[in-house]
N, C-alpha and C positions, 0 to 999 in steps of 0.2 A: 194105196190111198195117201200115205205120208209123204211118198213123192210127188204125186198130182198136186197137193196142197203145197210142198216144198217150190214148186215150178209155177205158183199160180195157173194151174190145169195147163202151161204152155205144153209140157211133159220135152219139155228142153232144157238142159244145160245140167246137166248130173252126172257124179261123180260117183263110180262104182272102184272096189277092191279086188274083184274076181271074175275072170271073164263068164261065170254064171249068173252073175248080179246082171252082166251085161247081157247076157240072152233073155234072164226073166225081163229085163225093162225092154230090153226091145221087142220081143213078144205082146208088150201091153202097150206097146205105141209110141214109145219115148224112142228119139231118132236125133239127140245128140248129147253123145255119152262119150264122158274120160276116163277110161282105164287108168288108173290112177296106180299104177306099176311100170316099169321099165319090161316091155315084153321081151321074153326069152326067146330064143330059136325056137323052141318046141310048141311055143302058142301061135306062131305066127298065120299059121292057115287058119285059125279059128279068128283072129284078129283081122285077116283081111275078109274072110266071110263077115262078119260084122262089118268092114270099113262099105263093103260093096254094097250091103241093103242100108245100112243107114245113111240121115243126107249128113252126119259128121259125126264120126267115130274116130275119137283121138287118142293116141298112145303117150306117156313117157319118154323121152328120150335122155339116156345120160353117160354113152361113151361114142366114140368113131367107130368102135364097131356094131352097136345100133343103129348108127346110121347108114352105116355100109348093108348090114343085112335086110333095110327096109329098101336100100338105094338095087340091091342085086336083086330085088323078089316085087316088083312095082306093082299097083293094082290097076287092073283093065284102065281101058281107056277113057276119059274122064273123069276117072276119079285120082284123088293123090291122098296120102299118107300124110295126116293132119298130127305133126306133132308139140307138144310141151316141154322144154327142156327141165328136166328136173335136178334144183338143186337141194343139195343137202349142207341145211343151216343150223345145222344141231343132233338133227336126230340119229345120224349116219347108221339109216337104214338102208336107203337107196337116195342115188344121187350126186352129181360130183360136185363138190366144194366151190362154192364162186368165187373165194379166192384164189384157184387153184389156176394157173396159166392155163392151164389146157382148157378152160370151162368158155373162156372165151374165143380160144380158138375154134371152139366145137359147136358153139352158137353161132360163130361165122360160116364157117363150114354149112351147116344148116338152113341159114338164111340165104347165101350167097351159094350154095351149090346149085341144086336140080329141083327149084320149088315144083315145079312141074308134077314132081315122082312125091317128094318130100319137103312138106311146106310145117316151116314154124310159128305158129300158132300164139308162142310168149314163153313166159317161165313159171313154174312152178315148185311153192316149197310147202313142206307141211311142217306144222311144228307137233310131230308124235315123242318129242322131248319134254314137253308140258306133260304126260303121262304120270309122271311122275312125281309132278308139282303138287305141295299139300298145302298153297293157298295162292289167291286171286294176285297179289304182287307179284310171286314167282311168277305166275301163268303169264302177266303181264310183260314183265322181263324180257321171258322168251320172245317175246310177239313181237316186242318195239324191236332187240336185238333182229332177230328174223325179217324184218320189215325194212330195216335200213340193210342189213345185208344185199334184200333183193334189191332195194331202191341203187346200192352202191353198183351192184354188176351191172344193172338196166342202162344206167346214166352211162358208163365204160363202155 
């Protein structure tokens, strides 16, 4: 119910942490969902099961070899591998650094490879570094840092 109200009953545009978040919502109707993790080799057939009944089901993406093993495992025909580049702007949970050379190379790669198979979708960062934060300034901090991070790799 808190997602229905979350979506204004659209029952689109949700962010889950666990590919069982994403079976119970797509079970109840919701049919576009961000796996909000860099999928591993070992979920990948449960990810493309999800990619194929939903009309957008987006992964994480945050090395060349994520991308390599969504680019060697394609989903049937018409549909393509909707991904997020995720950066990590603090929390280095998951993520490659946007300062990091590679970060742009790998969103090029992305964009400019095989939209066709694997299309980029934009960027994504979370600030799970605020966790930790024991007041509204701190939290703040994080956010603006975090925010002109992405803004700085977006504009590159």
């Amino acid at each position: 119910e808190g997602a229905e109200l979350a979506t204004g009953g659209t029952r689109r545009g949700i962010v889950v942490s666990t590919l069982a978040e994403a079976r119970f919502f797509a079970a109840g109707g919701f049919d576009d969902i961000l796996y909000a993790f860099p999928a591993p080799r070992w979920r990948l057939a449960e990810c493309s099961a999800l990619a194929q009944r939903l009309q957008a089901f987006q992964l994480l993406l945050d090395s060349p070899q994520g991308l390599e093993l969504l680019l060697q495992n394609p989903l049937p025909a018409g549909k393509r591998w909707l991904v997020w580049l995720k950066l990590d702007c603090g929390n280095a949970r998951a993520g490659i650094r946007p300062t990091d050379p590679e970060a742009l190379a790998l969103a090029r790669s992305i964009a400019q490879g095989s939209p066709e198979l694997v299309t980029l979708v934009g960027v994504y960062a979370h600030c799970g570094n605020t966790y930790g934060c024991r007041d509204i300034p701190a939290i703040q901090a994080i956010a603006r840092d975090t925010t002109a991070a992405v803004l700085e790799f977006v504009t590159a």
